[in-house]
KEKE-3310 file (N, C-alpha, C; in steps of 0.2 Angstrom, whole numbers, plus 5000, padded with zeros to 4 digits):
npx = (5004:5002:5008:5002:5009:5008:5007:5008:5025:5027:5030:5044:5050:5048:5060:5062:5056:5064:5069:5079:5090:5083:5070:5059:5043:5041:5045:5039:5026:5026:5030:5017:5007:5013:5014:4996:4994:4996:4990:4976:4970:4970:4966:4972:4987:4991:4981:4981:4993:4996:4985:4991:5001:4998:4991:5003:5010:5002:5003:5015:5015:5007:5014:5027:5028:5021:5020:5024:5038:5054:5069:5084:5080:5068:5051:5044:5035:5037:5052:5046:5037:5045:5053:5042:5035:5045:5047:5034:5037:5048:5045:5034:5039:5049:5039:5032:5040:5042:5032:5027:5033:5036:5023:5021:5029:5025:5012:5015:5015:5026:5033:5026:5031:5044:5045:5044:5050:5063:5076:5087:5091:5079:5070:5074:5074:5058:5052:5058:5056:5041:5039:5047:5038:5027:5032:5034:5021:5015:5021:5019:5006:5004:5013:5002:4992:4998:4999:4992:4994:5010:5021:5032:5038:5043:5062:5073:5066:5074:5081:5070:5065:5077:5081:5068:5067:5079:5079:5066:5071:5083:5074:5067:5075:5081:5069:5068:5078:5073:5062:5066:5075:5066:5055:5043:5031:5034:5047:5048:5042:5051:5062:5056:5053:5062:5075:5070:5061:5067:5080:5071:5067:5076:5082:5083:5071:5061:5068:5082:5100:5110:5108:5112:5124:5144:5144:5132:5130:5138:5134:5121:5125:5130:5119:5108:5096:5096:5101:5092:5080:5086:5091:5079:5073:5081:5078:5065:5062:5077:5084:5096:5105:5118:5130:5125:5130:5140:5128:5122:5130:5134:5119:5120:5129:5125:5113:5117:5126:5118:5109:5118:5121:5106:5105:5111:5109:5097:5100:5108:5096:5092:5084:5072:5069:5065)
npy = (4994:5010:5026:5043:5054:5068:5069:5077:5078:5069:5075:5078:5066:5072:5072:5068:5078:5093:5104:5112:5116:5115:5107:5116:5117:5104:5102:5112:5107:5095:5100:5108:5097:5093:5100:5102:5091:5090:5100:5098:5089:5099:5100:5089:5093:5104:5112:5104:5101:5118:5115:5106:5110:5121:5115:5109:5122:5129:5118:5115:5130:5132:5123:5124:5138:5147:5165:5169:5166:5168:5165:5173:5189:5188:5182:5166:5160:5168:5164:5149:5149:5150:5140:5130:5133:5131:5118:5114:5115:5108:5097:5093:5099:5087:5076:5080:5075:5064:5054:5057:5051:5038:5035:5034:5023:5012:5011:5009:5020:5026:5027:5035:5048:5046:5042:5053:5066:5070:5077:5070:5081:5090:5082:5080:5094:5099:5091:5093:5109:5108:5103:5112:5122:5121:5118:5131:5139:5130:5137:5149:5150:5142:5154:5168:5161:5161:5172:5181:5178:5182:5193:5201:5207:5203:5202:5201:5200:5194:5182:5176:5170:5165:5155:5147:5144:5138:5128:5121:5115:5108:5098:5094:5087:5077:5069:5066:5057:5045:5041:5037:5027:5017:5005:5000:5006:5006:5007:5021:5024:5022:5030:5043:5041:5039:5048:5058:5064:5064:5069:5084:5087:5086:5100:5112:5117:5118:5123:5133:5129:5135:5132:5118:5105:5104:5093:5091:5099:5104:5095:5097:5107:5099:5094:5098:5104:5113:5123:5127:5130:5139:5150:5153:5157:5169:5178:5180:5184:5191:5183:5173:5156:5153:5155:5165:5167:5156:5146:5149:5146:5134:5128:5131:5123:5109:5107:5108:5098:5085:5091:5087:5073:5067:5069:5061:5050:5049:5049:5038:5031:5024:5013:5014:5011:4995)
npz = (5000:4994:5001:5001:4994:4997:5012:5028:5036:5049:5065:5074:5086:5104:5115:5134:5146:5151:5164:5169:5182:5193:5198:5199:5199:5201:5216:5223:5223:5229:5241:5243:5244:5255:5266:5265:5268:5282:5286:5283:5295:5305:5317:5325:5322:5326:5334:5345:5351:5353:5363:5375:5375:5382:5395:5402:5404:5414:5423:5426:5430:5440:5451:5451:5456:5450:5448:5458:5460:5453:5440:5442:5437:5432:5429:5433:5427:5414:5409:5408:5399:5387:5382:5382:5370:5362:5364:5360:5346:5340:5343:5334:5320:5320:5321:5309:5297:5300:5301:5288:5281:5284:5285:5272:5265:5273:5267:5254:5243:5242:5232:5221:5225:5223:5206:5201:5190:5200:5208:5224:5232:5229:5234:5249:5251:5248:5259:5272:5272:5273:5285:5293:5292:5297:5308:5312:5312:5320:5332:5332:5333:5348:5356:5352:5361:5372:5377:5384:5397:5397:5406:5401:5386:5370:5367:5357:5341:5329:5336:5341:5327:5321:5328:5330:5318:5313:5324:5320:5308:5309:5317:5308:5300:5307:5308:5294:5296:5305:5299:5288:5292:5300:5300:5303:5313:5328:5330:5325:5335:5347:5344:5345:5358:5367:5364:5356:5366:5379:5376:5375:5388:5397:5392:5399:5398:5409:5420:5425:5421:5426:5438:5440:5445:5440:5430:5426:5421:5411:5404:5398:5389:5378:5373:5358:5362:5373:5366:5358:5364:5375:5365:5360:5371:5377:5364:5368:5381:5385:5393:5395:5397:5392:5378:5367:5355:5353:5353:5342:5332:5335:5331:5318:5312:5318:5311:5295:5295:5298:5286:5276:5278:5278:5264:5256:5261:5254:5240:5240:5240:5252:5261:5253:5242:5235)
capx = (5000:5008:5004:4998:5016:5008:5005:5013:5029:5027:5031:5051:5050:5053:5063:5061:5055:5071:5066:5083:5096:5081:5063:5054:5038:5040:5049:5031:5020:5028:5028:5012:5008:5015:5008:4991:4994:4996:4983:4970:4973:4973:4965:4978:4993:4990:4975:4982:4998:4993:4980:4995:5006:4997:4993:5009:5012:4997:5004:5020:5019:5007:5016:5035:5031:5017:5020:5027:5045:5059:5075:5086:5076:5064:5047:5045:5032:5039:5054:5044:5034:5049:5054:5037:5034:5051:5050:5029:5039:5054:5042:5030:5044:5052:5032:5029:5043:5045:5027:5023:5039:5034:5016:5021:5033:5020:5006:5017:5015:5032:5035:5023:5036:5050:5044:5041:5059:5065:5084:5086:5091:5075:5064:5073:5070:5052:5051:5063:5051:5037:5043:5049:5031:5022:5034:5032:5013:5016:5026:5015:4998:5006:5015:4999:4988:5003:5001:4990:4999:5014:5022:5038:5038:5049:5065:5074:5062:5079:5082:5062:5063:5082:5079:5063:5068:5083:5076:5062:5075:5085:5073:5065:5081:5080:5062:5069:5083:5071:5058:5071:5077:5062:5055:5037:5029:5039:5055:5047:5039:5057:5067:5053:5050:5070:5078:5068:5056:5072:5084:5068:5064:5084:5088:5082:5064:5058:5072:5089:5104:5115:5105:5113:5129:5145:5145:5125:5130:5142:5131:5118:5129:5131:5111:5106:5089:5097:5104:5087:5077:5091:5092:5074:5072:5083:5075:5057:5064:5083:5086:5100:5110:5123:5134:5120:5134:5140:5124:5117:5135:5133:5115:5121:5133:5124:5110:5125:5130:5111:5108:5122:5119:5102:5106:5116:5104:5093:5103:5105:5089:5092:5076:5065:5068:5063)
capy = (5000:5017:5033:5045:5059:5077:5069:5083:5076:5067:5079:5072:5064:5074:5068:5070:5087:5096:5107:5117:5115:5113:5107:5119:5112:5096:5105:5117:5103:5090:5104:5110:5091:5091:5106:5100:5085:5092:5106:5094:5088:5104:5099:5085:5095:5114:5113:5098:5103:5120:5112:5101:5115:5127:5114:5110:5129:5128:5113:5118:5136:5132:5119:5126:5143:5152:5172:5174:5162:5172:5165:5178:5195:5185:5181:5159:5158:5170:5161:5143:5150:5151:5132:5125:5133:5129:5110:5109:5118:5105:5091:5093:5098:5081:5074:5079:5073:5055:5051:5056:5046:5032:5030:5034:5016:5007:5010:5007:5027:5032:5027:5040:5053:5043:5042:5060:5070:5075:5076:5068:5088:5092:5077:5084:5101:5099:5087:5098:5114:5108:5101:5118:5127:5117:5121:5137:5137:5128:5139:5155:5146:5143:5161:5169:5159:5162:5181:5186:5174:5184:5201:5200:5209:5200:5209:5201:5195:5192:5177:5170:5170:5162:5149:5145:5142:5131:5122:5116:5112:5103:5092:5090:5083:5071:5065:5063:5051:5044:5040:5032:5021:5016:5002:5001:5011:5003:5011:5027:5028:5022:5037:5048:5040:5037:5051:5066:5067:5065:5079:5090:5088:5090:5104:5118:5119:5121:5125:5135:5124:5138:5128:5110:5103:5105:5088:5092:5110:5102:5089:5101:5111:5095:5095:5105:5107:5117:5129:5128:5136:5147:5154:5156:5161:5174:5180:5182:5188:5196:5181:5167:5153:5152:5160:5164:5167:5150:5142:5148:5142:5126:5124:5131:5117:5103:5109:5107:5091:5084:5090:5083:5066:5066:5070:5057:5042:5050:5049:5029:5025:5021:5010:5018:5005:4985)
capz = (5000:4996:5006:4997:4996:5000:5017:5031:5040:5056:5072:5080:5094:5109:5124:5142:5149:5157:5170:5173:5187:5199:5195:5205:5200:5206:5224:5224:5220:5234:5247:5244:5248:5263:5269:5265:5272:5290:5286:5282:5302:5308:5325:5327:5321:5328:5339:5349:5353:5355:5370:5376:5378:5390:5400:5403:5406:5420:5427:5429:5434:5448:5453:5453:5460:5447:5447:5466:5460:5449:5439:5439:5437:5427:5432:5430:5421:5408:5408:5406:5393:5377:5383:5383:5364:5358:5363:5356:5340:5337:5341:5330:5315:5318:5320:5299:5291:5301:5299:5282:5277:5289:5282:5262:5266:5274:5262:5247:5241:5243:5222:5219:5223:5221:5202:5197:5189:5206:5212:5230:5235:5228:5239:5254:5251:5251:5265:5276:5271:5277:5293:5297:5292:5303:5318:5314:5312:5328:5337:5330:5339:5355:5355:5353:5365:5380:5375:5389:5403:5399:5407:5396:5377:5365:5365:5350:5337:5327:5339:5340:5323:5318:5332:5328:5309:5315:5326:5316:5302:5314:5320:5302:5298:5312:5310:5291:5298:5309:5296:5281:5296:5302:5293:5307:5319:5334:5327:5326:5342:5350:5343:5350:5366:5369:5360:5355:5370:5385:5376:5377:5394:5401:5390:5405:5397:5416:5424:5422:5418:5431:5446:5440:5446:5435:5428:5422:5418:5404:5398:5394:5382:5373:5369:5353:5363:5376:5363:5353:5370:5376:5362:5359:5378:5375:5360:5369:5387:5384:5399:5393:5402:5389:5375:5361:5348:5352:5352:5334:5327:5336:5327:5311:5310:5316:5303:5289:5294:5295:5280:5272:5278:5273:5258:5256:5260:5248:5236:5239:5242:5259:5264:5249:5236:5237)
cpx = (5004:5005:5005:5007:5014:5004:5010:5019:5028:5034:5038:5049:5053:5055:5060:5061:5060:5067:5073:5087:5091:5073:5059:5049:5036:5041:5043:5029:5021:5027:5023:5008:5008:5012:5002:4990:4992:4989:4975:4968:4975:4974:4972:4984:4996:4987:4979:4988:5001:4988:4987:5000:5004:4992:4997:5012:5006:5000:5008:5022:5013:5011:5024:5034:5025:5023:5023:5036:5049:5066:5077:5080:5069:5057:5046:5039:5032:5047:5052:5041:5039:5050:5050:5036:5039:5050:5042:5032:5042:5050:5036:5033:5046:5046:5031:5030:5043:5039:5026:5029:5036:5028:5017:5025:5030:5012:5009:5018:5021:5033:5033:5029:5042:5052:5045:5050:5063:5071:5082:5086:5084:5068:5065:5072:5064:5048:5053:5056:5044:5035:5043:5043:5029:5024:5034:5024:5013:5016:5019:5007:4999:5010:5009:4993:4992:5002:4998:4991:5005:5016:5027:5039:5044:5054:5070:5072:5068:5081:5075:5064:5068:5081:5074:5063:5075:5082:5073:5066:5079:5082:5068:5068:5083:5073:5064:5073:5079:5065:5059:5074:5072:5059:5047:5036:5032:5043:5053:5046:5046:5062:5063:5054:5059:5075:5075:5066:5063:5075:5079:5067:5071:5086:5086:5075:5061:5062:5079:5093:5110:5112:5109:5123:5135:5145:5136:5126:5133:5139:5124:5120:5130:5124:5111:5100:5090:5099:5098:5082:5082:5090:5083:5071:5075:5079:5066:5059:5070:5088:5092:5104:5118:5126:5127:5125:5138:5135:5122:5123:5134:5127:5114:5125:5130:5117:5112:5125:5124:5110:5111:5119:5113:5103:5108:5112:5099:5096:5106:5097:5091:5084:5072:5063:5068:5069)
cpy = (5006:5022:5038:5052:5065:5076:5075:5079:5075:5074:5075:5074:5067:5069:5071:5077:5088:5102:5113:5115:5113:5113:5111:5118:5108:5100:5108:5111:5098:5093:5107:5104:5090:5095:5104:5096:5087:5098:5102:5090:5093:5104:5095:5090:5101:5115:5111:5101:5112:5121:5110:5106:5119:5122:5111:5116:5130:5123:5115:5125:5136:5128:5119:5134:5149:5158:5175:5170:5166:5166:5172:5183:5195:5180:5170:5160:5162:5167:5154:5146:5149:5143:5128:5127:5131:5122:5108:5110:5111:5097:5088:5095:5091:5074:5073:5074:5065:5054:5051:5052:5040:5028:5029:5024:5011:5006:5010:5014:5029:5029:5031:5046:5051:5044:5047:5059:5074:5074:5074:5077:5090:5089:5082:5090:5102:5097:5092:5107:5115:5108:5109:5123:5124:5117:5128:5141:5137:5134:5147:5155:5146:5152:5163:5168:5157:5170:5182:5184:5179:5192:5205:5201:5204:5206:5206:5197:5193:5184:5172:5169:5165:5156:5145:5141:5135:5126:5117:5112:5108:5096:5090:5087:5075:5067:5063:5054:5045:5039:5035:5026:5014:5011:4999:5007:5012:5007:5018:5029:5027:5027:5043:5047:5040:5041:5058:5069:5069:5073:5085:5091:5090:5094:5110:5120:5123:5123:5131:5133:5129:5132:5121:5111:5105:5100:5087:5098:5107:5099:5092:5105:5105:5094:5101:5105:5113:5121:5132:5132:5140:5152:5158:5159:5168:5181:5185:5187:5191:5190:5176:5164:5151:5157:5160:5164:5159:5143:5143:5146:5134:5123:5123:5123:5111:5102:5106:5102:5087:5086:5086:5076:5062:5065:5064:5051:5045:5047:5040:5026:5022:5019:5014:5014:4999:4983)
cpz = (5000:4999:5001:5000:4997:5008:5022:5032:5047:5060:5074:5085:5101:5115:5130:5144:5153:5159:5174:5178:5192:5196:5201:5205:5205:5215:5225:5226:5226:5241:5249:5246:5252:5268:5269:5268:5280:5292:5285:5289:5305:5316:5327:5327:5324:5332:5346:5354:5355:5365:5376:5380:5384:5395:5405:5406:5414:5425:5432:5432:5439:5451:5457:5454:5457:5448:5455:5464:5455:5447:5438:5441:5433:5431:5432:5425:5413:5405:5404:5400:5383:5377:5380:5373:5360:5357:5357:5347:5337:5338:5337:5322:5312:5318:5311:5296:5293:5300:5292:5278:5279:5283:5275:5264:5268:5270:5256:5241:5240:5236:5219:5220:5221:5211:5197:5195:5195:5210:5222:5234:5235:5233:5246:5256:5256:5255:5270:5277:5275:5282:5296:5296:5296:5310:5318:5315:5320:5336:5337:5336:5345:5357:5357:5359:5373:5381:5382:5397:5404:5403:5403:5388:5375:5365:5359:5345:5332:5329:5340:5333:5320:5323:5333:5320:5310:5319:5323:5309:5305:5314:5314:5298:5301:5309:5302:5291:5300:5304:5291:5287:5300:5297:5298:5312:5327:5333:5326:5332:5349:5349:5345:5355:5370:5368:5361:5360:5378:5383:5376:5382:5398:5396:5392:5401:5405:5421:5421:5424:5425:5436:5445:5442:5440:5429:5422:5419:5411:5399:5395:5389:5378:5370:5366:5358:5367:5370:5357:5358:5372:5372:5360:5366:5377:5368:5362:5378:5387:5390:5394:5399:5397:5384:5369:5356:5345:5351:5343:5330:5327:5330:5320:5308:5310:5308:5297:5289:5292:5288:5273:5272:5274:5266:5254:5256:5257:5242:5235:5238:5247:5262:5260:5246:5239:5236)
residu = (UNK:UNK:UNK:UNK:UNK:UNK:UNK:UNK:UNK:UNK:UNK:UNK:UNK:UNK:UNK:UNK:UNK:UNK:UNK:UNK:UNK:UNK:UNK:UNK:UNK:UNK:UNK:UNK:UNK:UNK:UNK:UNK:UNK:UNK:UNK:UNK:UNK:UNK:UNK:UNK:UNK:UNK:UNK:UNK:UNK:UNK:UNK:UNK:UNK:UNK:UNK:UNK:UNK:UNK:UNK:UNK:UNK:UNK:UNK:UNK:UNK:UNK:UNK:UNK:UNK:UNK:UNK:UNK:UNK:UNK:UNK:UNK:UNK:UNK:UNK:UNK:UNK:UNK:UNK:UNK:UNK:UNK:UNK:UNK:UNK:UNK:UNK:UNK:UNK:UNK:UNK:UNK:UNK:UNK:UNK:UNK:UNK:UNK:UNK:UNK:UNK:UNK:UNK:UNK:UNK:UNK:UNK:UNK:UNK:UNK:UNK:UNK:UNK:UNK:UNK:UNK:UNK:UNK:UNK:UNK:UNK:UNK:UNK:UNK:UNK:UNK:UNK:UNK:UNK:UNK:UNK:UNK:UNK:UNK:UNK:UNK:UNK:UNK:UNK:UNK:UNK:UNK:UNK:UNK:UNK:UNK:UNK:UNK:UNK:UNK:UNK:UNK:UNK:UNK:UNK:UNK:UNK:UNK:UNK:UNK:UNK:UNK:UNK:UNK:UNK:UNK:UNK:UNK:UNK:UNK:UNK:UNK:UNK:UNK:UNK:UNK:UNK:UNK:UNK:UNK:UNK:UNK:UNK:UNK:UNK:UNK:UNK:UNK:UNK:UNK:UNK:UNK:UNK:UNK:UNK:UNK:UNK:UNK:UNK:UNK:UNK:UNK:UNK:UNK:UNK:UNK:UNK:UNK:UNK:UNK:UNK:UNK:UNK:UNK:UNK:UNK:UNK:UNK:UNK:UNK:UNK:UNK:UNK:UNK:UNK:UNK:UNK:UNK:UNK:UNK:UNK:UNK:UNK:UNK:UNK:UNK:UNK:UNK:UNK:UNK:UNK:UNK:UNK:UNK:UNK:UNK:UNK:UNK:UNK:UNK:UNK:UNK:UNK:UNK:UNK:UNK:UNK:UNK:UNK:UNK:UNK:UNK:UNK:UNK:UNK:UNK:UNK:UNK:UNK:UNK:UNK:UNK:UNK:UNK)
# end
């Protein structure tokens, strides 16, 4: 059979859609995603923890001394109050990223992202991003719903704001570790219950670290949580128990390093693929 010759010319075959040095697409699309995800669970995710925090903040400040007790020249429960928002921040950060990796692996879903055009930088990105929306969210809800407990203005919103953003990136890095390592719910809830929840509670949340022995005095400066409430203590009250110049290096750096690593077992397929 011949084909008739004033037919057009067939279209060439394009290749694979390139997207540039960074699909930002894809990065948008994944983070918008995750975002939703948590937002669709607002009670659980913001409401809860929110609830959780003040009364904790009730508990503890009738309990250790309310409005008649002082650190320093600092009332307690304005002291307690940067603690208690800092730890619901970095526990609900490292909350995002380790479940929504967790469950995407136990429901067989993580191919779905796995599949799109997305560099392993690019997954972490959008995972990392969220994590740290949602302890900001976080932190912003609790903040607001302390306001009129407190008597203590913010004196460097510079310091709420870099310490609240490393934090949460910190421990979205963690909850990603946490999440690719994790291979059941067991294993998640062991790095929380073992791990995350202890360094939140010894790293001077309810107390000042000057009151501990020296041998506790040191071993708190080796917890990034102390240097993630000091510094955002500082930040809200002007009070601190440590060097804040050497705390925000210390968080830069382990930031850096976390991030690396991640990076890293992304980039294998660390526990992603069969």
């Amino acid at each position: 059979m011949t084909l008739p010759s004033d037919l057009p010319a067939a279209a060439p075959i394009k290749g694979p859609r390139t997207y540039g040095a960074v699909n930002w697409t894809g990065l948008w699309t994944l983070y918008l995603k995750e975002v939703q995800r948590f937002l669709k669970v607002i009670t659980q995710t913001v409401l809860a923890p929110v609830v959780t925090t003040l009364l904790f903040f009730a508990v503890f400040a009738l309990a250790l001394g309310g409005a008649v007790r002082h650190i320093g020249a600092l009332p307690f429960i304005d002291f307690l109050a940067p603690g208690l928002i800092m730890m619901a921040t970095t526990q609900n950060a490292f909350a995002n990223t380790s479940s929504s990796l967790m469950i995407s692996k136990i429901q067989g879903n993580i191919v779905d992202v796995l599949m799109p055009p997305l560099s392993a930088g690019e997954l972490l990105t959008a995972y990392v991003l969220a994590g740290v929306t949602r302890g900001a969210v976080v932190a912003t809800a609790v903040f607001i719903a302390m306001q009129p407990f407190l008597a203590t203005p913010v004196q460097a919103w510079w310091a709420v704001i870099y310490y609240v953003v490393t934090g949460s990136l910190i421990m979205s890095l963690l909850g990603v570790l946490a999440g690719l390592w994790s291979q059941k719910f067991d294993h998640l809830a062991a790095v929380t219950n073992f791990v995350v929840t202890p360094l939140a509670f010894l790293s001077g949340t309810f107390y000042s670290v000057q009151q501990l022995p020296a041998f506790w005095y040191a071993a708190a400066h080796a917890n990034p949580f102390f240097f993630m409430i000091d510094g955002f203590r500082y930040g809200m009250t002007g009070h601190t128990d440590g060097d804040i110049a050497l705390g925000a290096t210390a968080l830069a750096v382990v930031a850096a390093a976390l991030w690396g690593f991640c990076l890293q077992l992304f980039r294998r397929g660390y526990r992603l693929r069969p």
